[in-house]
C-alpha angles and dihedrals in degrees: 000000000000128000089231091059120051118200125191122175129208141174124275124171111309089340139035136272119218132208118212108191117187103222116193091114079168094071097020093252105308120188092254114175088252083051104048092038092052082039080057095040094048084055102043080051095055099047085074103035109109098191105041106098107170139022133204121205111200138158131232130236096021097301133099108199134311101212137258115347107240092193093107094047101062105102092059101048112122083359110134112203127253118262102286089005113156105226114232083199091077105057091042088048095050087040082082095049095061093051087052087055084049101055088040094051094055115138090214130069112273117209120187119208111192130200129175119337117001099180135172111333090006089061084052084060092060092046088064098059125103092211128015133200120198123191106212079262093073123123136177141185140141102220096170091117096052088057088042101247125123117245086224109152092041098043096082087046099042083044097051091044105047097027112251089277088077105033104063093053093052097042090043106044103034097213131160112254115190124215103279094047092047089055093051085054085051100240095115107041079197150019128207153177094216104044096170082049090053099044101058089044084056091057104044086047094055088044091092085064107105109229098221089052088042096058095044091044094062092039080063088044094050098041100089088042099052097054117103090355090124095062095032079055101041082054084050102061094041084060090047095054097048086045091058094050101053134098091256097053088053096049098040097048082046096058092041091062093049096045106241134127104272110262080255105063084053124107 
């Protein structure tokens, strides 16, 4: 188990329940490699796992998760290829989307309990969760457009879970949306005051599902959606790494560090 992902395990029903708790409170919980690959490795394990029956996704220190971690892309940033050039950018950006299929393909029930900011990927993380849970603290966005950057792994998963209504205005405008208006665009299914309370209520109420009939269940559900993904994501993260090494991008990630409006938003 890594340091950056917690797991506790407790009883539910005939079988157990697990918490898997992303703890990095120093950068909010952001989607780190070490983070994405233990993410990847808690999932392999459950598949497998017969008497696991739910899972809660929860960040640590008030905060859920910030999003992907840019820090091993730097170098690339406003950087445009050489002639016949493969992009890295491409696998390590695609690497999160099949965690995203991952999470989404769990036998068991997902429950997402989120606390303080879930932003970008980390707000893929919540679309993927067959229940979730928001304290009043919550906050979302997918502010991938306003740093130039294209919300490409997320978008089919932000798409399939709010309608494309929705969607749209939340992947093209970047804007923060707060717990109750998350919930009217169908993201959070409730919002409450105890979250830990909740939680464990949530659990003991999904304990009559039978796990056989659950999993099968969310194989029907997922069907539509998994033909044709790979391709939709491989697109995707064509469209992300050109994104990053753009001029926007560069010029986006820079004002965001000093604290000042992108060149773009200005008259």
């Amino acid at each position: 188990m890594s340091e950056s992902l917690l797991i506790t395990r407790q009883p539910l029903g005939s079988g157990q329940a697990e918490h898997w708790t992303l703890n990095d409170p120093a950068s909010r919980n952001a989607l780190s490699p070490a983070l994405v690959e233990a993410l990847s490795a808690a999932c392999a394990r459950a598949q497998g796992d017969l008497a696991l029956r739910a899972i809660v996704l929860q960040g640590a220190g008030g905060s859920f998760c910030a999003g992907g971690s840019l820090g091993g892309f730097a170098q690339q940033i406003g950087q445009p290829l050489a002639p016949g050039q493969a992009d890295p950018l491409r696998p390590m950006n695609r690497g999160f989307g099949r965690l995203l299929q991952d999470l989404c393909a769990l036998p068991q029930i997902l429950l997402a309990a989120v606390d303080g900011p879930a932003m970008g990927g980390g707000l893929g993380l919540v679309c993927c969760a067959d229940w979730v849970l928001a304290s009043p603290r919550a906050v979302f966005a997918t502010p991938e457009v306003t740093l130039g950057i294209v919300p490409a792994q997320i978008a089919p998963f932000v798409q399939r879970r709010m309608g494309d209504a929705s969607a749209r205005r939340w992947l093209l405008s970047g804007q923060r949306v707060d717990a109750p208006q998350a919930q009217a665009d169908g993201l959070v299914h409730t919002v409450v005051d105890d979250l830990s309370a909740a939680v464990a209520a949530q659990l003991q109420a999904l304990a009559p599902s039978a796990p056989a009939a659950v999993a099968a269940t969310k194989r029907l559900l997922n069907h539509p959606f998994d033909t044709g993904l790979d391709a939709w994501l491989d697109t995707a993260a064509q469209a992300f790494a050109q994104s990053l090494r753009g001029p926007e991008a560069a010029a986006g990630l820079a004002a965001f560090a000093a604290r000042r409006p992108a060149p773009w938003s200005q008259p």
